[in-house]
N, C-alpha and C positions, 0 to 999 in steps of 0.2 A: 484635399487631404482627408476629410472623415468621410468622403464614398471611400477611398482606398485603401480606410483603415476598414470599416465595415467588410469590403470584399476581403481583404487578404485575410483577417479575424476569422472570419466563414472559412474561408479557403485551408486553414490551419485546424479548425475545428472538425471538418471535413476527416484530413490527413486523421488528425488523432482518434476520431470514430472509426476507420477503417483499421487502424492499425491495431486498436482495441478487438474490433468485431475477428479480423482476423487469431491474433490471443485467445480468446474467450470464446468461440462460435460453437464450438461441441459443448460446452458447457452453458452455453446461451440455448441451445437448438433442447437440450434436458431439461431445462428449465420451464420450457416453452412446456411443458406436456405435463398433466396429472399423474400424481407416480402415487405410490405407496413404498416405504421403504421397511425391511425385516431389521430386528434390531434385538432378536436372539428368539428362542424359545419360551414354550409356555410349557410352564411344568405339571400342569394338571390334565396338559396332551400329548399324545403321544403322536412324536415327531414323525410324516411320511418319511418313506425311501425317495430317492431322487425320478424312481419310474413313476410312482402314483402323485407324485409333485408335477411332476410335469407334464403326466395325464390331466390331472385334475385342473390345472392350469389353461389347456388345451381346448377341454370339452367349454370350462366359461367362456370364451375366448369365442368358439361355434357359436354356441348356444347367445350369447351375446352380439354375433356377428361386429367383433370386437380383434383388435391385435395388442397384443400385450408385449411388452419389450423386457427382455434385465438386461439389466447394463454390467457389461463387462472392464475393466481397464485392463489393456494388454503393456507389459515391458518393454519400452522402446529404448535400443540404444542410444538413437539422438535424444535422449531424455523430454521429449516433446508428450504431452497428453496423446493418450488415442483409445478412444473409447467404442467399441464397437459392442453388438447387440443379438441377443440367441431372445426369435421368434416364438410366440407361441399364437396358434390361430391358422385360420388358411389365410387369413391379406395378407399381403405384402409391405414390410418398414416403408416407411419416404425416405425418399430420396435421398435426403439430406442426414439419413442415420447408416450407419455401414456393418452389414451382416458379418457374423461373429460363425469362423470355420467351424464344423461339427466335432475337430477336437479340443479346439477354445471351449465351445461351449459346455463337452462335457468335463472339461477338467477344472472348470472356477466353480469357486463357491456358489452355493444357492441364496447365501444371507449377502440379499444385495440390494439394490432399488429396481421398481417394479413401475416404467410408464403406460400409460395405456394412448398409445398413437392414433388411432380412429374407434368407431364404433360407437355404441351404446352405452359401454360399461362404466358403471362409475366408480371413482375410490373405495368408494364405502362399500361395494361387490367385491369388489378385491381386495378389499380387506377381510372382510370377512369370510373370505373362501381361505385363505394364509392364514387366518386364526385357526379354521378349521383342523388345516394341514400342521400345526403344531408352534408355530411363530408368533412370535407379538410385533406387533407390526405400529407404522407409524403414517398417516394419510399428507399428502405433501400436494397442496393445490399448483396449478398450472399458472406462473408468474406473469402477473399483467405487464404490458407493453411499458408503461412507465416506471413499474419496478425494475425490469430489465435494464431499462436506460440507465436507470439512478445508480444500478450496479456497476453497468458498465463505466460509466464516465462519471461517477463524485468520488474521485481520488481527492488525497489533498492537496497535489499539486494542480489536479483541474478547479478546484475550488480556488485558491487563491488567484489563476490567471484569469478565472471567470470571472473573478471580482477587479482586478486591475482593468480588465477589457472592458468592463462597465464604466468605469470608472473614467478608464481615457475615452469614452464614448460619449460621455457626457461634459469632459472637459471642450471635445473639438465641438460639441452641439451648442455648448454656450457662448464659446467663440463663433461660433458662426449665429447663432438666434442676436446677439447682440451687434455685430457686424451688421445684422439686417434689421435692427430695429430702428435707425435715421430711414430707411426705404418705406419701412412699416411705419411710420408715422406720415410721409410724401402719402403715401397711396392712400392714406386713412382721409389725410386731405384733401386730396385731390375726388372724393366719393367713394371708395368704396366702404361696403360692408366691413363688420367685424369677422363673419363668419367667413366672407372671399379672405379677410388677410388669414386667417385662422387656419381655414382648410388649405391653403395652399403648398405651404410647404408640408405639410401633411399626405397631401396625395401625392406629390414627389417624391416624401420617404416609401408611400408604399408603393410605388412604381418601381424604384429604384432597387426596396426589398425583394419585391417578387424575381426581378433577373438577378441579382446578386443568389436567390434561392434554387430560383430554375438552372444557372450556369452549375452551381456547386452538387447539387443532387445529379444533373447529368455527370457529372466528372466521377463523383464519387461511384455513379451506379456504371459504369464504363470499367472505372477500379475494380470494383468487388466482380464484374464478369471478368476480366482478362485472372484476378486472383479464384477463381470458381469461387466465390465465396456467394455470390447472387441469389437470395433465397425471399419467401415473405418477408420473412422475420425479421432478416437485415436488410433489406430494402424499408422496411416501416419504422426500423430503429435509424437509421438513417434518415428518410422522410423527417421523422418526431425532432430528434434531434436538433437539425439545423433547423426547424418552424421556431422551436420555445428559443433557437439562441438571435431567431430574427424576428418574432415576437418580443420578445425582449427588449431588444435595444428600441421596436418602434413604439411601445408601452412611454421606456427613458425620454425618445421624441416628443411623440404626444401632451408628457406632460411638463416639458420644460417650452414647449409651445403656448399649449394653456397656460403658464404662467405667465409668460412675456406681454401674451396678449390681455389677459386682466390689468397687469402693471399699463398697458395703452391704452385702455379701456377708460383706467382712473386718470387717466393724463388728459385734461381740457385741452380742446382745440388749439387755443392761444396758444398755450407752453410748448405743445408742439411743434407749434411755427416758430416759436423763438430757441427751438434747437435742446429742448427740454427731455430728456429722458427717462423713460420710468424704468429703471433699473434696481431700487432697491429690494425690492421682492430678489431678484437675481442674486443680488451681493446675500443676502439671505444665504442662499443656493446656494453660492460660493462656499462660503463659512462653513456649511456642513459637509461640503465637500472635500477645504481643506481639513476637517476634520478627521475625513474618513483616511485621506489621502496618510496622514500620520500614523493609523492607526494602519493600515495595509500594507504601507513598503516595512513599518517598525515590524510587522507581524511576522513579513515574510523575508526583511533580513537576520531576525532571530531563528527562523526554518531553515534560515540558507548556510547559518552559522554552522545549525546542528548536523547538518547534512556534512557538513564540509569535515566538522571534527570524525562524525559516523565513516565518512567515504577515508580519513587518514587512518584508522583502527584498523579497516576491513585490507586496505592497504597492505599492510604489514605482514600481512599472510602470504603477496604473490612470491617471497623468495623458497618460502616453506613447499609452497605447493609445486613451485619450478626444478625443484630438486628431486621432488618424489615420481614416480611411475604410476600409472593410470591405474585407482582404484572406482570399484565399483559398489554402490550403497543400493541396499534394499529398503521398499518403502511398504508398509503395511496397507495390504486393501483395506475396502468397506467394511466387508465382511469378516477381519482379523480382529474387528474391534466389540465383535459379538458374539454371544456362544451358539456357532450354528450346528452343524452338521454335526459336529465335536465338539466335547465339551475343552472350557478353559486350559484344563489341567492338561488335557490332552495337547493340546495345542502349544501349552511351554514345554511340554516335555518333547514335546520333535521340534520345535526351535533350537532347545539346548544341544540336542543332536548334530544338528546342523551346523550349528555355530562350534562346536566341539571338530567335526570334523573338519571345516573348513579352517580352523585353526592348526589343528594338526597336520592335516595333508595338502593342505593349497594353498598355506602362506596368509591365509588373512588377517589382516590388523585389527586390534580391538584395540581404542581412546575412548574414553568414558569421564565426562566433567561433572562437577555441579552447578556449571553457570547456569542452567534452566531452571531449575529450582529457585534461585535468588533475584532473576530475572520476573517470577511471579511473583516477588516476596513472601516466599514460605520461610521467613526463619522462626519455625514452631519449637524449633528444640533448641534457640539461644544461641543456635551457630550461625554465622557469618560467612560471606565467602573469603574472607579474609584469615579465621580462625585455619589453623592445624588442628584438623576435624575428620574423619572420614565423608563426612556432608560438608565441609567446608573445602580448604583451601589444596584441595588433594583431585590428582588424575588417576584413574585405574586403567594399567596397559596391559597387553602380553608381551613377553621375551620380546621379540622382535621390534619391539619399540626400541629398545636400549640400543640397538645395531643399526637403526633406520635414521635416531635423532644423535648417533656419537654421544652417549649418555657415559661420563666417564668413571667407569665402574671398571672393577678387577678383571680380568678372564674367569678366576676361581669363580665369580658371583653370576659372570655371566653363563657359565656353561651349569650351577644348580640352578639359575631361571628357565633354560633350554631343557631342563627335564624332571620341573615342578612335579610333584607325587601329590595324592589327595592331603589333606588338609595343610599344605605348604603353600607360603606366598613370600614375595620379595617388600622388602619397604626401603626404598632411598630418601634418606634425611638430607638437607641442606647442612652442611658444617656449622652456620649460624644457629644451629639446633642443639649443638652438642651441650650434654648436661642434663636434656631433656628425654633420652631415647630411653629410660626405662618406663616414662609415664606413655611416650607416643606410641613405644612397642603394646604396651598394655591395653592402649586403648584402639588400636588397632585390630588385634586380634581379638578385643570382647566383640567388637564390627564383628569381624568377621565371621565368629563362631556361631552367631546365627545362621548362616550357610548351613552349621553342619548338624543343625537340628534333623529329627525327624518328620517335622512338622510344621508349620506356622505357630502354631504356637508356643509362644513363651516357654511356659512349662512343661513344654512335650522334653523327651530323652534326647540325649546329646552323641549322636552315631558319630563323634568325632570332634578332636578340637584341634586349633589351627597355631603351627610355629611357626616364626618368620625367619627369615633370613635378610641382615640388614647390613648396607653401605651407607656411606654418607657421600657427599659430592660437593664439587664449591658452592660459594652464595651466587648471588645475584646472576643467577641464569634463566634465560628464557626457554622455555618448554613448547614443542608448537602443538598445536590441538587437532587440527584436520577438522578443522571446523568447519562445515557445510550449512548450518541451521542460520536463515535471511535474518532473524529476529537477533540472535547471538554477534555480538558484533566482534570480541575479543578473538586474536590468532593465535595469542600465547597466553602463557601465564608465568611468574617471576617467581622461583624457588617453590614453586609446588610441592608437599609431602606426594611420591610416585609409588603406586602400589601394582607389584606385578600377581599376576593373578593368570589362571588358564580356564576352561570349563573343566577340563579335568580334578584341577586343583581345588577347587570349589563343590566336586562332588556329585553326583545325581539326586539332588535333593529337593525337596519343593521349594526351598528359597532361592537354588541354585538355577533351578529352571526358570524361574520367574526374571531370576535379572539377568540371564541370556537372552531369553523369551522375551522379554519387553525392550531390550537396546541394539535394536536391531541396528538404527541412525548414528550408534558408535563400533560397527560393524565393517571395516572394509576388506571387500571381497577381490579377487585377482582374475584377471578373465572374464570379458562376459559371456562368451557363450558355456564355456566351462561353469561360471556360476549359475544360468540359468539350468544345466544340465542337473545340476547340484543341487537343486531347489525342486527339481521336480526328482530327484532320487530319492532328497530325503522327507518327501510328500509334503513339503509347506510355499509351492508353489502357487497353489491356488489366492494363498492370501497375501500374496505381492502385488501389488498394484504398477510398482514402477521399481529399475533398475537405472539407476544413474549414475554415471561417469563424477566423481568426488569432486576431481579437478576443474570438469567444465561447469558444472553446480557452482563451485566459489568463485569461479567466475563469473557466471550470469547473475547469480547477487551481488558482486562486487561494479558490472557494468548498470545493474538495475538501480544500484547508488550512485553510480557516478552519472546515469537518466536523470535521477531524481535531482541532485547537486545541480545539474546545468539547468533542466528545467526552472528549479527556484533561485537560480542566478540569474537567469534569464527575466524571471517576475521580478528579480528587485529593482534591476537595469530599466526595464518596462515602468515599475512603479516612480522609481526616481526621477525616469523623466516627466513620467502624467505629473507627479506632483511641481516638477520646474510648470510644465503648459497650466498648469492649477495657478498657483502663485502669479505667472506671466498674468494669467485673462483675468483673475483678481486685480493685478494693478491697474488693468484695462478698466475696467469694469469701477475702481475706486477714482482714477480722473475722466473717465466720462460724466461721471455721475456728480463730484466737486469740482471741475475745473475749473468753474467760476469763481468760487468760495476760495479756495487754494490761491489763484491770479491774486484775489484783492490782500492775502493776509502777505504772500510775497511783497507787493508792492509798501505794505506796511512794515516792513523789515523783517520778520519772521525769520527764526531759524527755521534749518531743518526739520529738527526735532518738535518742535511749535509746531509748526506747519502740518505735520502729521501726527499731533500726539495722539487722537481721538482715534484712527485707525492703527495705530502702532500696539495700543492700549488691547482691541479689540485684536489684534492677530495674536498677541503674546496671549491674551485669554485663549482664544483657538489652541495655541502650541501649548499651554497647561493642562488644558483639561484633556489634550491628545497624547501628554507624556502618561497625565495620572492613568488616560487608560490602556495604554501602554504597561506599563508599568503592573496594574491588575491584570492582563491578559498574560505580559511573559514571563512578571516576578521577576525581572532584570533590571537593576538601576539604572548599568553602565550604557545597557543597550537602551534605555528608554532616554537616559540623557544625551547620549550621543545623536541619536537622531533628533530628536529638541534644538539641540549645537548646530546642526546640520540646516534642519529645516527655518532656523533664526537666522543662519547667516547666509542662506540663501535669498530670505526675505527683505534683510537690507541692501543685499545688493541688488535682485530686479527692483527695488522702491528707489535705491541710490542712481541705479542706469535711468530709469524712468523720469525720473526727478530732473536730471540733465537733461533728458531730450524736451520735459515740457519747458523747461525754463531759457532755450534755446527758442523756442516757439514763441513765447512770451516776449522775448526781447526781441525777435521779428515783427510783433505787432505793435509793442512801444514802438519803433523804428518807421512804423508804417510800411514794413513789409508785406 
């Protein structure tokens, strides 16, 4: 049973490093290389043209005898990563990076990351030649083999399985070291060494590790050829991997070997021939074991909990989503997050563009929340997300929300939404509001009339101030969000204050640009290819990164939960049982070690409870001090008692079944059986 758990553990570990390296491999393969990344301008130089950037680039690159990469992200429909790369140098990329078409390369940005694939050259060359050229730049070393790893595979759900698989690895090891400790005491007898019983099962576990190691890397490295994924990189992250998780467990071997065999060591000849075993070093083991075992399945049925509540939220979204028609969300490159080529200003104000006409003439939806905001807890100005607030408890749409979600409003209010003028906006109140709509109107349009400054500032002139136009609507209705953000878990929200808004309506202002300009991810667009037409018309293609499909986005975070859920349903099931085999080889381990002592108090009448009170005493210490720390880890009462409840009444009944079967034995050798 622990060869089969070892192999299939590996065999699993395998699976999930490959299915990883496949996720992550272009992002792993970037990592792997010295980059330099631009992360805007220097104002005391004057920024190249894109010709003498890219000469200049070229000749270090020669003169270096060096290949310099940027890294581009191109838009893929399937919403998949794909990062291809515009050369600078006479080498040639590897293999393993995919050349970027000559009109990719001239249409992205130049404020991007900058790796250097072979040669000479160092960061600190290429940085300084980019300073030159006008950028500030930022030096990003080439990510060690172990950093890699730790990247790849220390999720939290590989964290906690990594620690049950320890854990059941060490339950079946002491079942079996103890199993073999009547043999190890015969052979101790019969001559041999300390160090023959010592080594022995020791060179069997590494015997055993080496082809459980060599079976599972040829499988894997067989995998990543049939998926082209077969590189250095991931063949050595492979390699590393299953070493440290089969280093590991023979570490766990080792020294629950060395233990057993000390406890044989202090056992006199005699004792051992009269059937004497040195087990309490082990019962030791045990104890901390159950120990841990409390605190890992408590750990990871409170993860499994939250998952489960997180996976019913996220839920709640698929009838919204199943109703709507395939929208398409834009996602900001590297480079949108810097001032490169163009300055800031520039760059909201052909956003607002964009986003203006794609409202106007191709249908696109605009949902705009504050759950991200309260999700960092920013409440700096006293609002809640619960408050009627413009920052609080409020969505901002256009028209076409109202026709999309059946929002039940007049015609009259729908057809002045369908043709908002500048400083005009809609506000739909909840009817549970009535009483209040002089103070929410007011505060509304003070919001908003920052829009229609001249300027960011405060005291700048006011080219405009904002009237509303207002309905009310029943209570207690839910509003759906088009929520796509993994981190954002809600789909609706209950009586939202609803503010209808256009880019037109709003103005060409610098406040107006900026929050077009920056909500791009409350943006959805109609058409992909018609939007990417739209993106490179209205010149802010370059700093798109990615184009993704809304609908299949809420899905694949909706299935990445319901990943996650099974995974840490899968750890508790996993941990539940190690802690039953925990408990079982504790009871082992407690009447081998008294079965004498135990015999004669039976025979003196002893209860039960008598009978065991000295280990009864010492387990409920164990389940205290694993609820207190419980309890400090999830700050959950209910959950630290409940599993306390669990793991006590499991304990009297393998002591209860136990208890039967030696007292059946007992009464056979009363009997002379």
């Amino acid at each position: 049973m622990r060869k089969w758990f070892v192999f299939l553990s590996t065999l699993l570990l395998t699976g999930f490093m490959i299915v990883n390296i496949q996720n992550e491999n272009q992002q792993l393969q970037f990592l792997s290389y010295e980059a330099v990344d631009l992360i805007g301008t220097e104002e005391a130089v004057k920024v190249a043209n894109r010709e003498e950037f890219t000469t200049s680039l070229s000749n270090l690159a020669i003169r270096t005898n060096s290949v310099i990469a940027r890294r581009i992200v191109e838009p893929q429909k399937s919403g998949k990563v794909k990062f291809v790369y515009d050369c600078y140098g006479k080498g040639k990329l590897p293999s393993d990076l995919e050349q970027a078409s000559i009109e990719s390369a001239q249409a992205s940005d130049l404020v991007n990351s900058y790796i250097i694939t072979s040669g000479n050259l160092t960061g600190e060359e290429l940085s300084q030649t980019l300073k030159k050229l006008g950028y500030r730049t930022v030096i990003m070393s080439a990510y060690s083999l172990p950093y890699l790893l730790y990247s790849l595979l220390f999720s939290e759900q590989f964290r906690i399985n990594m620690s049950l698989c320890f854990l059941t690895f060490i339950c079946l090891t002491l079942i079996y070291r103890i199993k073999d400790l009547r043999s190890a005491g015969i052979r101790r007898v019969a001559g041999k060494s300390y160090l023959e019983i010592l080594f022995s099962p020791i060179v069997d576990d590494i015997l055993f590790f080496i082809g459980v190691y060599a079976v599972n890397l040829l499988l894997g490295s067989l995998t990543l050829l049939i998926l082209n994924l077969f590189q250095s990189l991931t063949f050595s992250l492979l390699l590393a991997g299953l070493f440290l998780y089969l280093l590991s467990l023979l570490i766990f071997s080792v020294f629950l070997t060395f233990i057993y065999m000390v406890g044989l060591k202090a056992t006199s000849m005699i004792e051992v021939l009269k059937g004497k075993l040195p087990l309490k070093r082990l019962l030791a083991l045990m104890l901390l074991g159950q120990l841990a075992s409390i605190l890992v399945v408590g750990w990871t049925v409170n993860r499994t909990l939250i998952h489960f509540n997180e996976l019913q939220m996220v839920e709640k979204g698929v009838e919204g989503w199943d109703k709507n028609k395939d929208y398409y969300q834009a996602s900001y490159s590297y480079g949108a997050a810097f001032n490169g080529e163009m300055s800031k200003e520039e760059q909201n104000s052909r956003w607002y563009q964009f986003a203006k006409v794609a409202i106007q003439n191709h249908g696109a939806l605009f949902v705009k929340n504050n759950l991200n905001r309260y999700l960092q807890g920013d409440e700096s100005d006293g609002i809640n997300k619960f408050d009627y607030a413009p920052s609080g408890h409020t969505i901002f749409v256009t028209p076409n929300y109202l026709e999309l979600q059946n929002i039940q409003v007049s015609e009259e209010f729908k057809s002045k939404m369908s043709s908002l003028q500048q400083g005009e906006f809609g506000l739909i109140i909840p009817d549970k509001l009535k009483g209040q709509e002089e103070t929410l109107v007011q505060l509304y349009v003070d919001y908003l009339n920052s829009f229609g400054r001249e300027n960011l500032d405060i005291e700048s002139s006011q080219l405009f101030e904002f009237q509303t136009y207002t309905s009310y609507v029943g209570s207690h209705q839910s509003r759906f969000l088009y929520n796509t953000v993994s981190y954002i878990l809600e789909q609706h929200l209950i009586d939202p204050i609803i503010v209808v808004l256009t880019p037109e309506s709003t103005g060409d202002t610098p406040a107006s640009q900026i929050l077009w300009g920056t909500s791009l991810q409350s943006l959805f667009l109609v058409d992909y290819q018609q939007s990417i037409q739209l993106l490179k018309e209205q010149g802010v293609y370059q700093w798109v990164s990615y184009l993704l499909n809304s609908k299949a986005t809420y899905y694949e975070n909706l299935n990445s939960i319901r990943k996650q859920f099974l995974f840490l349903l899968l750890g508790a099931l996993i941990g539940i049982a190690t802690s039953i085999l925990l408990f079982n080889t504790m009871n082992l381990v407690y009447f081998e070690q008294f079965r004498r002592e135990i015999f004669i108090r039976r025979l003196a009448g002893m209860t039960f409870i008598e009978l065991h009170f000295t280990y009864l005493i010492t387990q409920l210490l164990v389940l205290g001090v694993g609820m207190l720390g419980l309890l400090f880890v999830t700050n959950e009462l209910g959950l630290s008692a409940g599993t306390g409840a669990i793991f006590l009444s499991n304990l009297f009944l393998i002591l209860f079944l136990q208890e039967r079967k030696e007292s059946k034995i007992a009464y056979t050798v009363l009997q002379g059986g």
